[in-house]
C-alpha positions in Angstrom: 21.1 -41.3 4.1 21.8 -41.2 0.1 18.3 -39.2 -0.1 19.2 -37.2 2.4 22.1 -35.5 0.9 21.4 -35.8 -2.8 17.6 -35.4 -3.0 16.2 -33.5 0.2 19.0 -31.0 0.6 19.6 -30.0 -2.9 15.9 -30.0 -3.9 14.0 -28.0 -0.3 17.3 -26.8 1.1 17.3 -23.5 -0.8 13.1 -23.1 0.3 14.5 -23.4 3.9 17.0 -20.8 3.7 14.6 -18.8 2.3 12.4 -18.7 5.1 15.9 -17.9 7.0 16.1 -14.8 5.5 12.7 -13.6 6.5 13.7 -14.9 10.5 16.7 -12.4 10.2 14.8 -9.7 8.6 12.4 -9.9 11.3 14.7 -10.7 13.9 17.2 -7.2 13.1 13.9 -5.0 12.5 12.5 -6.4 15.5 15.7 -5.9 17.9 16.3 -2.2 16.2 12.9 -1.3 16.8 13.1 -3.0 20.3 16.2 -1.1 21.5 14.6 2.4 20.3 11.6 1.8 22.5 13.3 -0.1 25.0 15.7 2.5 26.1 12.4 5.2 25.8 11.1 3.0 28.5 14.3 3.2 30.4 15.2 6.8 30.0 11.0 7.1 30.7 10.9 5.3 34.1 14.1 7.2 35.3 12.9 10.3 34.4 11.1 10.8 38.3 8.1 12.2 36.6 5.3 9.7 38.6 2.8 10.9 35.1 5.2 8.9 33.0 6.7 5.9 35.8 3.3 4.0 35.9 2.4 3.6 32.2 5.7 2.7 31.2 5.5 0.4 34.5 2.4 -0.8 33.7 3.5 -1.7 30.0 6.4 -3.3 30.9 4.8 -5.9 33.6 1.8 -6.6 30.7 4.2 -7.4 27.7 6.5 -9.7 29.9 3.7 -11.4 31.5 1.8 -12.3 28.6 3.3 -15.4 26.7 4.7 -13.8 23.0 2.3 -16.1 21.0 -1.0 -14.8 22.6 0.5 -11.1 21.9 1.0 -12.3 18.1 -2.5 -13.5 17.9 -4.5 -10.3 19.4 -2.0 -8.5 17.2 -2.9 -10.2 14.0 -6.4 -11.3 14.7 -8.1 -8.7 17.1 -6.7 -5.2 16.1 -8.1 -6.3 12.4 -11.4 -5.5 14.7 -10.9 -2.2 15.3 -9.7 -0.9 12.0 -5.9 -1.8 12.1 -5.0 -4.3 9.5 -1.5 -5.2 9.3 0.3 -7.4 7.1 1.7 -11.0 8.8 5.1 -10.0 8.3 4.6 -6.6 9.9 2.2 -7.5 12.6 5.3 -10.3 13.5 7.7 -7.7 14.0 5.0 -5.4 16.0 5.0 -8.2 18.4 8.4 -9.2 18.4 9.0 -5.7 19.0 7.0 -4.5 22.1 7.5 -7.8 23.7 11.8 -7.6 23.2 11.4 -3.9 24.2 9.4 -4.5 27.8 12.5 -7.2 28.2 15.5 -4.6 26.8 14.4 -1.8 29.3 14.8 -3.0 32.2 18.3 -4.5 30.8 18.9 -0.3 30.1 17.5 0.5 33.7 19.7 -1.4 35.4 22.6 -0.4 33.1 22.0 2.8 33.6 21.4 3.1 37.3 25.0 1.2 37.6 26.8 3.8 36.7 28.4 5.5 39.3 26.1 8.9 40.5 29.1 11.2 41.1 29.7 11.0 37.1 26.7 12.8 36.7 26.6 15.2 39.5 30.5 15.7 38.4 29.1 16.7 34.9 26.6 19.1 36.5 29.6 20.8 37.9 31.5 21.6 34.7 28.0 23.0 33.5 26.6 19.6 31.0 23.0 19.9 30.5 21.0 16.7 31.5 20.5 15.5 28.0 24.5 16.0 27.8 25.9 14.2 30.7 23.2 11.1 29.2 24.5 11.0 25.8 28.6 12.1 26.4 28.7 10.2 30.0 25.9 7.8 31.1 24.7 5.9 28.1 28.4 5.2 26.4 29.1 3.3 29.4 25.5 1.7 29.7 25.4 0.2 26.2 29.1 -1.5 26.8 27.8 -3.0 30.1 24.1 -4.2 28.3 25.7 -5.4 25.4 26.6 -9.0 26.7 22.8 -9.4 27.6 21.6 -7.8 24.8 23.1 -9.9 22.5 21.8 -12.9 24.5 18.1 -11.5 23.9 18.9 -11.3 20.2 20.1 -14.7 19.7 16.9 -15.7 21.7 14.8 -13.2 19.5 15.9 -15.4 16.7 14.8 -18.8 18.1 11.5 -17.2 19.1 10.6 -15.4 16.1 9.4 -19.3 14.6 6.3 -17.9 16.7 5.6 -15.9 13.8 5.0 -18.6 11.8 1.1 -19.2 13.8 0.2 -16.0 11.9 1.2 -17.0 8.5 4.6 -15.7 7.9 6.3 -17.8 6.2 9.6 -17.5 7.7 12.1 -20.9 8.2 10.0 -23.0 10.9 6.9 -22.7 8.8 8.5 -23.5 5.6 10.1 -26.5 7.0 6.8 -27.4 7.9 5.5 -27.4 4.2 8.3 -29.2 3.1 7.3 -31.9 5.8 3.6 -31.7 4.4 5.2 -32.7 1.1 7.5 -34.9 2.0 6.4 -36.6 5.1 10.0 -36.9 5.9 9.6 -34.8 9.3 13.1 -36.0 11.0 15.3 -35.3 8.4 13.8 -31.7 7.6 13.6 -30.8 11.3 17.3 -31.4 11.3 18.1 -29.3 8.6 15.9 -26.5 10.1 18.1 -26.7 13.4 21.4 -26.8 11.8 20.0 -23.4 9.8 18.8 -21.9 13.6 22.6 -23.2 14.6 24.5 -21.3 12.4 22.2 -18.0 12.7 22.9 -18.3 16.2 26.3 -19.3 16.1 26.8 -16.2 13.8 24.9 -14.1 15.5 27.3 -14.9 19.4 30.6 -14.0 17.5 29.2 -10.8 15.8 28.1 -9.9 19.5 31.3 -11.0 20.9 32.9 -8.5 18.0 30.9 -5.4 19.1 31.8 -6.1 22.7 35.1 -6.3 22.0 34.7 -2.9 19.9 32.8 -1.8 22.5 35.3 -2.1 25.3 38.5 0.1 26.2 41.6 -1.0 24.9 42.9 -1.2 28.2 40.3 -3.0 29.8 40.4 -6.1 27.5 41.5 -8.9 28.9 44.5 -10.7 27.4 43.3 -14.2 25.7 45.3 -17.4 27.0 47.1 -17.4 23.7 48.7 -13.8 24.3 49.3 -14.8 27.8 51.1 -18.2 26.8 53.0 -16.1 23.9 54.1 -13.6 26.6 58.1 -13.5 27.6 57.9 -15.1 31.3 60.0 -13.6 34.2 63.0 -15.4 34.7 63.7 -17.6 37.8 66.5 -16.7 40.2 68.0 -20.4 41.1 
């Protein structure tokens, strides 16, 4: 236990967070690029144009049937093949990328198609534009119903990100792994690697909780059990 806290920590602690920092990078460029393209996908299978439904179809079956890590590997090691070399770190966040987005549109599909229909033939009425009634009407009210599940997806995009580490990124799994290689003290580092992954997460469910609450109308919060046990009660007639 004395080693613990006053060798291993202060001595490959600050190597572990390191590798922390590249998960997060590659978790937030990998959930911004996967919400662009997921909600392109969305919009794209809504759109009633047959041409565009099947791809987009197609794409989305392929990329959630096929387990992340074999999508990383033909990624890294196969498109080298045909003249597209990527960088590890960039090649992660490909991957990371098209696999959250085949997940995120179909989070954006249903969103979408749960909106009520008379909204947007009410928006044709007073003389919106398609493109209009989807950006003033539909889509506010989408992204405040998604939210919740997207943020599950991102705090599950950073757990899975460690996949990365299979092509040589050297992000917080795979570091902890060469301090193991040097230390051969696997338990203790593999419990300093899951506290890190417990407070990114842990961070990362409030800051989600904060945008939904942003998110949502003032009048459609619900009251926490504090405010309602602060609250004046009704008197009681004897």
């Amino acid at each position: 236990m004395y080693d613990f806290f006053f060798v291993l920590i202060p001595r490959y602690f600050p190597f572990l967070l390191q590798g922390a920092l590249v998960t997060v990078e590659l978790s937030v460029l990998s959930m911004a690029f996967g919400l662009v393209l997921g909600l392109a996908v969305a919009l794209g299978r809504l759109s009633g144009r047959r041409w565009l439904e099947w791809p987009l179809a197609a794409y989305v079956e392929i990329w959630r049937d096929v387990p992340l890590i074999v999508q990383l590997l033909v990624i890294y090691f196969t498109l080298p093949s045909i003249g597209i070399l990527l960088p590890a770190f960039w090649a992660g966040v490909l991957g990371l990328s098209l696999n959250l987005a085949a997940y995120l549109s179909e989070v954006f599909r249903a969103a979408i198609l749960s909106i009520d229909s008379g909204q947007r033939a009410a928006g044709l009425s007073i003389g919106m534009s398609r493109p209009m009634i989807y950006g003033r009407i539909v889509l506010p009210q989408a992204l405040r119903i998604a939210v919740p599940t997207i943020g599950g997806y991102f705090i599950a995009l950073l757990k899975d990100s460690s996949l990365v580490s299979f092509i040589s990124v050297n992000e917080l799994l795979r570091n902890g792994t060469i301090v193991i290689s040097n230390t051969f003290r696997s338990m203790e580092v593999y419990m300093m690697v899951a506290i890190i992954y417990f407070a990114m997460s842990f961070v990362a469910s409030l800051l989600v909780h904060r945008i939904e609450q942003w998110l949502t109308p003032r009048y459609l919060r619900k009251k926490r059990p504090s405010d309602r046990a602060l609250a004046p009660q009704p008197a009681v007639m004897p």
